[in-house]
C-alpha positions in Angstrom: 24.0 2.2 5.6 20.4 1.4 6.2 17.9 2.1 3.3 14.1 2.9 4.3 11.7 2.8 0.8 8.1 4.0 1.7 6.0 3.6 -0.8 2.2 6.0 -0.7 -0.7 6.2 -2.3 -3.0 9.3 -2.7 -6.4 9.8 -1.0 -9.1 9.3 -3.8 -10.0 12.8 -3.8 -6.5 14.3 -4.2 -5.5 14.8 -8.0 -2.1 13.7 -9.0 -0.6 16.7 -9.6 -1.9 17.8 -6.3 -0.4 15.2 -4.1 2.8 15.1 -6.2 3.1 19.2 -5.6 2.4 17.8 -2.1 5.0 15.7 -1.6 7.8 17.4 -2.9 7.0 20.7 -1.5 6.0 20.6 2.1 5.9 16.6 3.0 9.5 16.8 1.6 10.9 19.9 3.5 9.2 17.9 6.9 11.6 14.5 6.1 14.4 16.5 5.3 14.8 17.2 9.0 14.3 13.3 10.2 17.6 13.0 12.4 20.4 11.1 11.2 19.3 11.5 7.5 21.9 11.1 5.0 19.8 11.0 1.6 16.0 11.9 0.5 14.9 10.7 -2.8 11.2 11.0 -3.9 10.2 8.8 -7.0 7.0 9.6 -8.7 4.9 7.6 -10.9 5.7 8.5 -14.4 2.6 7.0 -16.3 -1.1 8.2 -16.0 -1.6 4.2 -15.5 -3.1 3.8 -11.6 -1.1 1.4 -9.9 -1.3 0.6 -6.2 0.7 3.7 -5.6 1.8 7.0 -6.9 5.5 7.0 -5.9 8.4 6.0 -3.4 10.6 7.7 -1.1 14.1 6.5 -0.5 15.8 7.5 2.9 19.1 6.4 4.3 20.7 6.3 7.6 23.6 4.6 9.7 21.5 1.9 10.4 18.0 0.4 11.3 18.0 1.9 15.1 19.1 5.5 13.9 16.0 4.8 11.2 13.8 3.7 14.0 14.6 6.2 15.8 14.3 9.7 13.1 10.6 8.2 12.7 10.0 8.0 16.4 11.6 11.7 17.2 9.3 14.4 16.9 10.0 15.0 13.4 9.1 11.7 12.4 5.8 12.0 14.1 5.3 15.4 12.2 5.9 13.9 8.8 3.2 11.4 10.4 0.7 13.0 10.9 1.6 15.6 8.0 1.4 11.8 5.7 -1.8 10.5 7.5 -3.7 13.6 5.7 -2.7 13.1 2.7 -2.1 9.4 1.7 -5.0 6.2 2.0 -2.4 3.8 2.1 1.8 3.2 2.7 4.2 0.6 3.4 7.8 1.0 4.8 10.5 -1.5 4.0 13.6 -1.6 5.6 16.3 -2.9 2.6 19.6 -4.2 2.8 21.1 -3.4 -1.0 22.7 -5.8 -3.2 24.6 -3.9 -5.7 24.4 -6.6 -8.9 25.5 -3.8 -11.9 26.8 -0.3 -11.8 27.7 1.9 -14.4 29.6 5.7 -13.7 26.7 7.8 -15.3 23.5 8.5 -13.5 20.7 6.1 -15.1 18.4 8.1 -17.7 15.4 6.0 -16.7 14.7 4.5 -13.4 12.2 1.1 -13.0 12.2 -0.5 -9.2 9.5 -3.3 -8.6 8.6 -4.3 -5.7 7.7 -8.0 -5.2 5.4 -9.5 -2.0 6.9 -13.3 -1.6 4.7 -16.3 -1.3 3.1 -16.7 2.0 4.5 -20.1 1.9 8.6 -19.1 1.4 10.5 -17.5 3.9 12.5 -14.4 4.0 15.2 -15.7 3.7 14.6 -18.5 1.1 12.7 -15.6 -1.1 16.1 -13.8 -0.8 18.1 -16.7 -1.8 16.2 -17.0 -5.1 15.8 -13.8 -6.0 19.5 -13.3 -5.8 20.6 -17.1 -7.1 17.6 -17.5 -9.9 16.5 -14.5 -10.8 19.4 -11.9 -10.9 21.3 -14.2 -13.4 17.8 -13.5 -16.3 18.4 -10.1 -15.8 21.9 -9.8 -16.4 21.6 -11.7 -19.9 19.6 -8.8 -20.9 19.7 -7.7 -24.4 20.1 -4.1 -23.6 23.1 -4.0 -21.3 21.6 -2.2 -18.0 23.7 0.9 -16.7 22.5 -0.2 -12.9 21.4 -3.0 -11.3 20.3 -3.9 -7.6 18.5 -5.9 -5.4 16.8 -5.0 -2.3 15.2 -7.0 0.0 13.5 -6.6 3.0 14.6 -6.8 7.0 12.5 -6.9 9.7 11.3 -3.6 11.4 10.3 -3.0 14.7 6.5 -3.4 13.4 6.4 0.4 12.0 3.8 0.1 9.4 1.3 2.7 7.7 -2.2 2.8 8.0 -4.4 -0.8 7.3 -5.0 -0.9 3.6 -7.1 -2.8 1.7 -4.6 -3.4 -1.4 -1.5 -5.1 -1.8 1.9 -5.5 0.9 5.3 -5.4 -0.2 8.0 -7.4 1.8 
């Protein structure tokens, strides 16, 4: 399974509650018919805190080409151009998962973070420490963690949102 987060910020003169009604309502009923799509989660920011985006969107499908290809098919280009009106920034990652912790009961609180490696380490070298250095803190965690999992980044077929001035993930 291939797993597509896209993460989108709000135009500056779109209220939060606005863009969130947005996104769940009509941007959300456009995805939904994206070709191939096995699952549609929408995260929204939970705090009043602005961060470099107000929420992520979690799609899955067979694999990177069937991905590719829902966002190339004419309802990809609708939730496009639908997207283009509405957000002033976006970045799509294409994730291969690395299940680290699972627990039977859906989590009560969800926390993803999405990290942008140093220009000087490679993909693959970032992936090696994230998984060999880092994943070993979290799982000597005080507060044992109901799920746990690593996603990092695969090369897309140069699919990205519109320029933005803030921060990349990837």
């Amino acid at each position: 399974m291939q797993r597509v987060v896209v993460y989108l910020k709000r135009r500056a003169d779109l209220a939060r509650p606005v863009f969130f009604d947005w996104w769940l309502g009509h941007h959300g009923a456009l995805a939904t018919q994206l070709p191939g799509l096995h699952r549609y989660i929408i995260s929204l920011a939970a705090d009043e805190q602005e961060g470099p985006f107000d929420g992520m969107a979690e799609l899955w499908f067979d694999n990177l080409a069937a991905a590719n290809a829902a966002f190339a098919s004419p309802a990809g280009q609708a939730a496009r151009v639908d997207a283009d009106t509405h957000v002033s920034q976006w970045e799509r990652l294409n994730l291969t998962e690395h299940t680290i912790t699972d627990h039977p009961a859906p989590p009560r609180c969800k926390f993803a973070a999405g990290l942008k490696r140093r220009a000087d380490m490679s993909r693959e070298a970032f992936g090696h420490w994230w998984l060999e250095r880092h994943v070993p803190y979290v799982n000597c965690s005080p507060q044992p963690l109901e799920r746990s999992g690593v996603s990092l980044s695969v090369p897309s077929s140069g699919f990205r949102g519109p320029p933005s001035s803030g921060p990349t993930i990837g």
